[in-house]
C-alpha positions, 0 to 999 in steps of 0.5 A: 387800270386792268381790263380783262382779255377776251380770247385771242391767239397769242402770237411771240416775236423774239429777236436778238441782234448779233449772232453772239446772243441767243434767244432762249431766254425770249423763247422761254418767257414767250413760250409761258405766256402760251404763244402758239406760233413764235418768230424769232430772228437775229436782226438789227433792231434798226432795220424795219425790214427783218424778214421774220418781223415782216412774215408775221405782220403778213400772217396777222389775223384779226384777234391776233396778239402779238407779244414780245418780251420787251419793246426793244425786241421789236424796234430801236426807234419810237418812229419804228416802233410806232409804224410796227405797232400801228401796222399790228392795230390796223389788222384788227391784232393787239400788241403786249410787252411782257415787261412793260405792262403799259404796252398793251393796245388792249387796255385803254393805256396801251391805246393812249402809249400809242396816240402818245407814241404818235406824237413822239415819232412825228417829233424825231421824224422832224428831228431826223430832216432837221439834222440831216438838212444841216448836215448836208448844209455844213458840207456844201459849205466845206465843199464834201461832194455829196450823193452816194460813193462810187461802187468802182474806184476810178482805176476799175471804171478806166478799165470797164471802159477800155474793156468796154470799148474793146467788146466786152458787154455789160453783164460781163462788166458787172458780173466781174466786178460785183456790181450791177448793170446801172454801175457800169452802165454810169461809169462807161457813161462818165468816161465818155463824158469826160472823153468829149470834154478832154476833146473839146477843150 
């Protein structure tokens, strides 16, 4: 099933995710397939907020076609992927894989791989809260304390609290140990808490 192109403004996204790679080879393709403005990054393709990928979903126009060499190029995850490519259609722009001739929102396959990439994300969303909600399931149950590590260990909160107490003001507790206020500011928090009990008791 072919459908002709009308004139648009082909627009290439090449990425690559370690340092160790180069991009010349994306750029080559992209630039024979007469992509006048190219993005490139060295990314994690599970990261949705790669700065060139985001720069040029903000410039898109409508008539735009974004083209990548492969779909893996543009995300790792159908739910990503779906999210991009959705993002790419709502401004009115089209998206085409070089390689995957299917990928196309300018063809009526490539609208039905959307509806079709739709379902798929709706299913590894739910996959996603399934495992996780197990997961945290099977912790409680082996008594794993949960919510996020602490920035400082508990040597450095005892020392930000002395020096805490002894003058020092919270910028200057952050600054020294790397971290932000809202750390220090849970962690002097914390010893005053466990002060009160040790007191108490």
């Amino acid at each position: 099933m072919t459908e002709t192109h009308s004139e648009t403004r082909p627009i290439g996204y090449a990425r690559v995710s370690t340092y160790g790679q180069t991009l010349d080879t994306q750029l080559e393709q992209l630039r024979a397939a007469r992509c006048r403005k190219i993005y490139s990054e060295k990314a994690s393709g599970a990261r949705a907020d790669r700065r060139e990928l985001l720069k040029m979903l903000d410039a898109l126009d409508a008539g735009d076609v974004v083209i990548v060499t492969r779909i893996d190029r543009l995300a790792r995850s159908t739910f990503d992927l779906f999210a991009i490519v959705k993002r790419i259609v709502e401004a009115q722009a089209q998206f085409r894989s070089l390689a995957e001739p299917w990928a196309d929102t300018g063809t009526s396959t490539g609208r039905l791989m959307l509806a079709v990439l739709g379902g798929l994300a709706d299913v590894e969303r739910d996959l996603i809260r399934t495992r996780t909600a197990e997961g945290r399931s099977r912790a409680r149950a082996q008594g794993v304390p949960l919510g996020r590590s602490s920035a400082l260990t508990a040597q450095q909160r005892e020392e930000a609290n002395r020096r805490r107490s002894e003058g020092a003001t919270l910028a200057e507790l952050a600054k020294s140990y790397d971290v932000g206020i809202s750390t220090i500011l849970r962690a002097t928090h914390l010893a005053r808490q466990h002060d009160k009990v040790t007191t108490d008791v």
